[in-house]
Structure formats: C-alpha cells, structure tokens
C-alpha positions in Angstrom: 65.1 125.9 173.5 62.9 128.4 175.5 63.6 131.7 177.7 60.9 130.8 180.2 62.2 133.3 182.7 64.8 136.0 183.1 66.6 133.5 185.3 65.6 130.0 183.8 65.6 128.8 180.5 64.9 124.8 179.4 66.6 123.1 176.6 65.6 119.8 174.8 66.3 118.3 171.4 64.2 119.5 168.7 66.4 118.4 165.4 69.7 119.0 164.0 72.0 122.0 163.9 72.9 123.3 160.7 74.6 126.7 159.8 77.0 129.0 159.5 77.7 130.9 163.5 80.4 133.3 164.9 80.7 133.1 168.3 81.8 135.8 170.7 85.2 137.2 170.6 88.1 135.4 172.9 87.4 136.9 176.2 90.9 136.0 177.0 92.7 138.2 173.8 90.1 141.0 174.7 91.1 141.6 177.5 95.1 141.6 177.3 94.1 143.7 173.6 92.4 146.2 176.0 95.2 146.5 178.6 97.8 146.5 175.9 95.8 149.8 173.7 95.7 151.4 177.6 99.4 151.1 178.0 100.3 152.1 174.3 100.9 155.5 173.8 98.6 156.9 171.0 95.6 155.2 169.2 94.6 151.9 169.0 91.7 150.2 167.4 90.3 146.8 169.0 87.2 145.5 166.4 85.2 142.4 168.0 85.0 142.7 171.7 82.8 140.6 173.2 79.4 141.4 175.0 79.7 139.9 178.4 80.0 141.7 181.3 83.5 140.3 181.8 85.5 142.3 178.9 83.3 145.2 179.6 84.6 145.6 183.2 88.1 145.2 181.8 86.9 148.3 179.7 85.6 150.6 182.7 88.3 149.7 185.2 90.7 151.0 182.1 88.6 154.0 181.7 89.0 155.0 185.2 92.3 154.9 185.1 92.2 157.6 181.9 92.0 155.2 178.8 90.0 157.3 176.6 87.3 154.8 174.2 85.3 156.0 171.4 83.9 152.7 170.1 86.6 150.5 168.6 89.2 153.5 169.1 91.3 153.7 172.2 93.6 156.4 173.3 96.0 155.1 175.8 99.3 155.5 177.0 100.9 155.9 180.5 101.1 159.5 180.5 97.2 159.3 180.6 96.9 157.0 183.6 95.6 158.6 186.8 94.3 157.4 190.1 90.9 156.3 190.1 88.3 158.1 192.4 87.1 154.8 194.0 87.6 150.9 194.1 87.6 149.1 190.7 84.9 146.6 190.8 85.4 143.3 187.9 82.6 142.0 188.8 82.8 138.1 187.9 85.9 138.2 186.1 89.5 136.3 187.7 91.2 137.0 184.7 90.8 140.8 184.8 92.2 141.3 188.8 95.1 139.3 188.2 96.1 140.8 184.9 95.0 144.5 186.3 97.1 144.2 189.3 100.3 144.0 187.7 99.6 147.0 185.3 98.6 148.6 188.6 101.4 147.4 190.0 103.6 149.7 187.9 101.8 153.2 188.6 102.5 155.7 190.8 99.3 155.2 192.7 97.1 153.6 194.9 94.6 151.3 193.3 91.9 148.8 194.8 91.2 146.2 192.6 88.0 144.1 193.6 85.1 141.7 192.7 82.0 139.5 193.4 81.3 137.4 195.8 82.9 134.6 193.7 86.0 136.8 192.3 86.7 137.1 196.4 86.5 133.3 196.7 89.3 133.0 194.1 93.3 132.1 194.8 95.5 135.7 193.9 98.5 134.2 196.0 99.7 133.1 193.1 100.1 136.5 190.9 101.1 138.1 194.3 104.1 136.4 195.0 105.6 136.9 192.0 104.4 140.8 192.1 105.8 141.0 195.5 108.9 139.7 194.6 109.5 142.4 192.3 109.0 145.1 194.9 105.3 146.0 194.5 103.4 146.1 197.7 100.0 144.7 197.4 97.5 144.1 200.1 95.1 141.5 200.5 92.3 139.5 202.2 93.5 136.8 204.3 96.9 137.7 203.8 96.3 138.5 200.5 95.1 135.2 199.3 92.1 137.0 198.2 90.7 140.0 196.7 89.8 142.7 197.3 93.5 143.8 196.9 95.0 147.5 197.2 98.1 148.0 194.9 100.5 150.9 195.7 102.2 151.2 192.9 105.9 151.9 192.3 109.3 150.9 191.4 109.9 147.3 190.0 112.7 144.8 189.4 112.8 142.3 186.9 112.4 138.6 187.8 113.4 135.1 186.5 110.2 132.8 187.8 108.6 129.9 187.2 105.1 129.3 187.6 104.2 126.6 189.9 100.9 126.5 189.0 99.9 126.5 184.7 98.5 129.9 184.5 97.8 132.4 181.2 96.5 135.0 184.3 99.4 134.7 186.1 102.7 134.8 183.4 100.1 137.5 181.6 100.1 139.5 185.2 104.3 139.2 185.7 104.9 140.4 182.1 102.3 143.9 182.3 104.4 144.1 185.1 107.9 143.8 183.6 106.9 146.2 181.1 108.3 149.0 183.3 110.6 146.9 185.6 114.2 147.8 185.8 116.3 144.4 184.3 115.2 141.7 183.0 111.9 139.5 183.4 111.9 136.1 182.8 108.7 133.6 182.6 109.3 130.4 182.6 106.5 127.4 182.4 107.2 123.8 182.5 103.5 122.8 180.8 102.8 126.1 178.5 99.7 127.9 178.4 98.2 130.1 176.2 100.5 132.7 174.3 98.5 135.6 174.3 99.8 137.9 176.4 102.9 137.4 174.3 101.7 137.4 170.8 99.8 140.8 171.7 102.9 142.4 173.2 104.7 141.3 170.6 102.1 143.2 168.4 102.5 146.2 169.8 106.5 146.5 170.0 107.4 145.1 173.2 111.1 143.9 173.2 110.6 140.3 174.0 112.3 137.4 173.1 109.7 133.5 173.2 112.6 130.9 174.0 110.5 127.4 173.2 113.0 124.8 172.6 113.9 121.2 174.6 115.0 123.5 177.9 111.4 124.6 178.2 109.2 127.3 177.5 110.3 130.5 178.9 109.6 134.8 177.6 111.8 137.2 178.5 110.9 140.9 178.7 112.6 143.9 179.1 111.2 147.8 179.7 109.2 148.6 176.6 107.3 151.6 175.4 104.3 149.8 173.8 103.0 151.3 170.0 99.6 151.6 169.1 98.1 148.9 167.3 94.9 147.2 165.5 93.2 143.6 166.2 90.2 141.6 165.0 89.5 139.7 168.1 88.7 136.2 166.8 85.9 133.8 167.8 86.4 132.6 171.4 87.5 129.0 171.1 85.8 128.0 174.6 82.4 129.0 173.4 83.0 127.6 170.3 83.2 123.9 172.1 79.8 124.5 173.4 78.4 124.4 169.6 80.9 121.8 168.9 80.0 119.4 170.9 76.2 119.8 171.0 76.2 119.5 166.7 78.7 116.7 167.4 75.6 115.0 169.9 72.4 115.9 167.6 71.8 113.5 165.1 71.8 115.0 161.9 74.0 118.1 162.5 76.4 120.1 160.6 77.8 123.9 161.4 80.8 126.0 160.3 81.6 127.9 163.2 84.0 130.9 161.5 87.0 132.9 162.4 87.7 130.8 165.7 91.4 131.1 167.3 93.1 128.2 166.9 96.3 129.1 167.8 98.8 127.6 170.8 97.2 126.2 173.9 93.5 127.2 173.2 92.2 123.7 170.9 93.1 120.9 173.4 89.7 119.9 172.9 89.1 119.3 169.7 91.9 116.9 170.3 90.2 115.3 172.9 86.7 115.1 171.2 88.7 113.9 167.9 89.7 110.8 170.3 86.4 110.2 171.3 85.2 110.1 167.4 84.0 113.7 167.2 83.8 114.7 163.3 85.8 118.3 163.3 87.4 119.4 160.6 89.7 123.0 161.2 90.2 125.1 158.4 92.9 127.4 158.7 92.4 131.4 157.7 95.9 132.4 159.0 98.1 131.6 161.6 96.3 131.2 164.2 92.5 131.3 162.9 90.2 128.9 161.7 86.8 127.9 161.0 85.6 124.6 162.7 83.6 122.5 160.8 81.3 119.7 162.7 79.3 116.9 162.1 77.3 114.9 164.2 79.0 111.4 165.6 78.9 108.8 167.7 81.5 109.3 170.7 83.2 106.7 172.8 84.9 107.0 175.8 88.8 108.6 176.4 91.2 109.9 179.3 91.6 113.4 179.4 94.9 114.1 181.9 98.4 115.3 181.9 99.7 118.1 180.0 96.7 118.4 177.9 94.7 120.0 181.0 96.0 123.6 180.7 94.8 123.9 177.0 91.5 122.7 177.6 90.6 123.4 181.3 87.6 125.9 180.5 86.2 123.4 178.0 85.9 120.4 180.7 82.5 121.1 181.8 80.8 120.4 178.1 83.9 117.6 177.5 82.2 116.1 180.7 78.4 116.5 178.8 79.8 114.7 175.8 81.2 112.1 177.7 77.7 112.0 179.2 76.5 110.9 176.1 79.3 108.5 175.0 80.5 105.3 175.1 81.9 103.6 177.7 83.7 104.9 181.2 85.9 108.6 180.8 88.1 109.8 183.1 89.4 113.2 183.6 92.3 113.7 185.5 94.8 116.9 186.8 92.3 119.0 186.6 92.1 120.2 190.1 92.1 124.2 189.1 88.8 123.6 188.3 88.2 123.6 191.9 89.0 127.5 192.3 87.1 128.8 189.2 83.7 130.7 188.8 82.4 127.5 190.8 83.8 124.5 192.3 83.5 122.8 188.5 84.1 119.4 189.8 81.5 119.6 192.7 79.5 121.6 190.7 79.3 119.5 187.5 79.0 116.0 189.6 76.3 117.2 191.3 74.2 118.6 188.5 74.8 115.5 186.2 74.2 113.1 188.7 70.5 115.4 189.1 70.4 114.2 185.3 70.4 110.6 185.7 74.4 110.4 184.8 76.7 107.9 186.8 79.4 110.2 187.7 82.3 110.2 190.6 83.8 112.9 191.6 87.6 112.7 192.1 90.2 115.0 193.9 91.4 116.3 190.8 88.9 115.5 188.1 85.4 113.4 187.1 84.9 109.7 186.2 81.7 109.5 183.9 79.9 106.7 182.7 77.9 107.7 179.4 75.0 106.5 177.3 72.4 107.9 180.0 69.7 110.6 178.3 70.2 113.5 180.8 67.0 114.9 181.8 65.6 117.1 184.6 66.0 120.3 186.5 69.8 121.5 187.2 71.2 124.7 188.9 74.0 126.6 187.3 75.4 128.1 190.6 76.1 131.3 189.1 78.6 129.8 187.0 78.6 130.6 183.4 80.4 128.0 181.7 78.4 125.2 183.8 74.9 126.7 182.2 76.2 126.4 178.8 77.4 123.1 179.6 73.9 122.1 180.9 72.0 123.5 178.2 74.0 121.7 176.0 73.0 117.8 177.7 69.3 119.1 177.0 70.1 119.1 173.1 71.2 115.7 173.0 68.9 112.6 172.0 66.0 112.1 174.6 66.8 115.3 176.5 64.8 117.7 178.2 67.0 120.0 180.6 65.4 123.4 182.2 68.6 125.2 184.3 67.7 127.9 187.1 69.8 130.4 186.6 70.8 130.4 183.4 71.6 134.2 183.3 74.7 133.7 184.4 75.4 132.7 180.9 75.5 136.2 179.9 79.1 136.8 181.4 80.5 135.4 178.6 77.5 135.3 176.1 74.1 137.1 176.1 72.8 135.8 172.8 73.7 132.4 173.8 70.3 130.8 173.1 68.9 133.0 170.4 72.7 131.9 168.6 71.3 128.2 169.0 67.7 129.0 168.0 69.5 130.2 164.9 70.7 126.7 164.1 68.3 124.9 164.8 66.2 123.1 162.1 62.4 122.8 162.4 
C-alpha cells in the first residue's frame, strides 16, 4: 500500500491483516445526531464524528443557520435558527440536501440548499413530493428533480406516505419535517431501511410511536419540542465492510474491528458474506453495537437480491470485489439505486473490474460476476468514494497489484483510509 500521489495510490498484497481498528463514525447517525442537537433546544454533546468532508458540511450548513459548536458541544434549538447569508453548499453529500431540506422546510425563511457536480446529478423528486405535499414550496432544477433547490419555508401539515422508493434520506427528510407540522405524520415502508432517524428522535424526546408488526413498518410523528442529548457515534458499518472483506480475502488474516453499529438495516452484508463462507463473528456491546471479528476464508459464490438490497446497498461495490475473488458465478440483483449514487455504481464497478481482468455483466439493476480471476492493473475511481475503497481492496487480495487514479476521493468518507490499513498490515 503506497500514497504515490496526492491523487493516486497503488495497493497489492503484502501479508495478512491482523489487529485491533475503529473505523470512522456512521456518516449516516452523524449526520441526523447533528440536525437533531441543531433543532434541540439547549446543549448537546455529539463525541465521534467523523472526518470526511461529508459530516463536516452537515456541520457548516448547521452553523449558518445559528447552531453554535464548540467541539463536541452544540447549542441548538429553533429559536437560534436564522437565514443564512448565502447558498449552502454540501459538497458531495446526497444525504445531507435531502435531510436539510425538510428541516429547512419548516423555517420561516428562504434557504438554497446545493452541491457538486455529482450532488446536482442526483434524484431529489423523491423527498420533494412528499415535502410538497405538506405545503412547503421548494424549487428545483429541472422541475425540481435536481438540486440546487431554494426552500421557502413555512407552515406544514402532517402526512400519511409511503415511500415508493427504499429510502433512510427520504422517511429521515419527511419526519425533520413533521417535527413542526400541524397533525399527524405518518411513514410508512414496505421493505424498511435503516432506523436512525427514529432511534435518534426518539433520543431526544420526540413523540413518536415505531408501529413494526405483520401490517408493515410504519412511524408516526407528531409536533415535538426536541431535548438536548448525548451520543457516541459508533463505527460506521459501511467502512467497516471494506476491512471485512479484504481480512476475509488475505490469507492469513484476523482483525477485531470495535464499537461497529450493528443495529436494524445496516449488516445486510455480513449476511451476505456469511453465505458466501466469510468467517465473521459479531460481538455484541449493547443494543445495537458490536465488534466484528474476521478471519480469512475461502468464499463461494451467492445471489444477493430482494429485500436484502436496502440494508446493504452502500456495501455492494466491495460485495462485488469479494465475489471477484470467489467461487463460482454471483449475481446481484434490485439494486438499481446504485445507478443514482456518488457514481453510476453499476457502470462504474463493471467497467473498472472488467479493467482488472474480472468477467463481469452488467445488468439493468445489478452485476453478474464470475470470480477466481487475480485483479490487477490501473483503475479509475470516478470521483466516487466508496468505488476507491472497493478497488483498493481487489489490490490486497492474492496475486494483486491495483494503483487507482483518484483515490482522494476516498477522503469523503475516510482520510486515514490507507494509513488505517498500513496499521494492519504484517511485514
């Protein structure tokens, strides 16, 4: 493993992984912690952010609206939220617009919510048309379909929906809305996703009721003065498959990887790589922590499809590395919202594989991979920082040698990413 360049980094197999590693905080609970300490009327404390540049755009849009930080403290509340002086830019980060623009969505001001070229690529129909239909008016490129988007906020009204589309962002971005909606708002989600936006309201005193019985899934959410609170952000489970699966490809391997969420919707693919004979042992802390343990192991090949998509969608491009380097033909199927993330992951990971000597298809909604190849060569990570880790990961397994322009992009999510590895590594 070697930095060569600010923008390039190579990767090849140079003995097992053993150790102890915490990986970054969940980028997802960061940044619903943040919004919730912003909207909660007093104090907060939020230990274990991530680095990345995505959390830390959550955490200057919120301090232009007038969330005070001072490290881990945050003073918050709505009584401190003003207009910002210009356009809030979130860089690379989805999750952040759609969750921002239904807090913003309640406030008696104007606020443009925008992005990078890629975040302006990205579908926001689909938090918009529930936002509209509870009286906010939001403007958007092409109609809205894309950011940059201009909230006016105002007056809203509860809703019943149901989400068409599997979405965390989306039931996340309806219920910061309902927070200060007149009535009742109701999510409801035929395949759940992850919980949360509802375990951390819940947290901080929100009057919410979780129905999840044989009817469905559904949360319902009426006005709510939100508490001040204190987390510990756990280890991000998504960055955690990237150590996972390469200790699971290098012979010889063993790592603890501690204090990992491992609560609803977020370990799909330890599941997955458990089918395909990966050696992971979970140790639970609490509820909804653990620390993985992994062992090197010869995979074979699985079907990845269905209703296990939505807990495992950000962890398909390593799942498609590992089933690089297994056994037999895998297919992943209904997994077509990886078409509208960071990248085109399904064009993007075909293409880069196939640049590696793997057999790959590329399907409407998914991959079909044939494994035992030894990926080697020079990839791209099209800006895309879950497809560089990915990458980086086929260079560690047996016979490979991987270099990846543009690996910086991996420092959205994690900066340390290769010195982390280096720190495992055995010479």
């Amino acid at each position: 493993m070697s930095g060569d360049t600010p923008e390039a980094a190579s990767f090849a197999a140079s003995g097992p992984l053993r150790g102890v590693i915490r990986v970054p905080g969940d980028k997802s609970i960061a940044h619903r912690a943040l919004i919730c300490a912003a909207l909660a009327s007093g104090t907060s404390r939020v230990r274990g952010l991530p680095r990345g540049d995505d959390v830390a755009r959550t955490r200057a849009a919120l301090g232009a609206l007038g969330v005070y930080f001072d490290a881990d403290r945050i003073v918050g509340g709505r009584e401190r939220l003003r207009e910002p002086d210009r356009p809030i830019d979130l860089g690379n980060s989805g999750s952040a617009v759609r969750l921002l623009a239904g807090v913003c969505a309640t406030l008696p001001f104007r606020c443009v919510l925008d992005g990078d070229a890629s975040v302006r690529r990205r579908p926001m129909d689909r938090v918009l048309a529930p936002l509209r239909a509870m009286g906010a008016a939001i403007e958007g490129a092409d109609d809205g379909a894309h950011a940059p988007l201009t909230v006016h906020g105002g007056r809203l009204t509860g809703i019943d929906y149901t989400l068409p589309v599997p979405s965390a962002q989306v039931k996340g971005s309806i219920l910061f809305a309902g927070l200060d909606a007149d009535g009742e708002t109701v999510v409801r989600e035929a395949v759940p996703t992850r919980r949360h936006s509802e375990e951390l309201l819940s947290r901080c005193g929100a009057a919410m009721e979780v129905d999840d019985g044989a009817a469905g899934y559904a949360v319902r959410l009426r006005r709510s003065a939100l508490v001040p609170f204190e987390v510990d952000v756990p280890g991000d489970p998504s960055q955690a498959a990237f150590i996972v699966v390469a200790a699971t490809l290098v012979a010889g391997s063993e790592v603890r990887i501690e204090h990992v969420y491992t609560g609803p919707g977020r370990c799909g693919f330890v599941d997955a790589l458990r089918r395909m004979g990966a050696s992971i042992e979970v140790v639970p802390r609490d509820a909804t922590t653990g620390d993985l343990i992994v062992r090197h192991a010869p995979l074979t090949a699985t079907t990845i499809a269905g209703g296990e998509i939505p807990s495992l969608i950000d962890e398909l491009p390593v799942l498609a590395v590992a089933a690089a380097f297994a056994e037999g033909v895998t297919t992943i199927r209904g997994a077509a919202e990886l078409r509208v993330k960071e990248s085109d992951r399904i064009v993007t990971m075909a293409a880069e594989l196939a640049a590696l000597g793997v057999e790959i298809e590329e399907l409407p909604d998914g991959l079909v991979i044939r494994g035992g190849c030894a990926p080697q060569g020079t990839v791209h990570s099209h800006g895309d920082h879950r497809v560089a880790m990915a990458l980086a990961v086929a260079g560690l397994g047996p016979s490979g040698a991987v270099r990846i322009e543009g690996f910086a992009a991996s420092a959205v999510t994690w900066p340390g990413f290769i010195d982390d590895l280096r720190s495992l590594a055995c010479r």
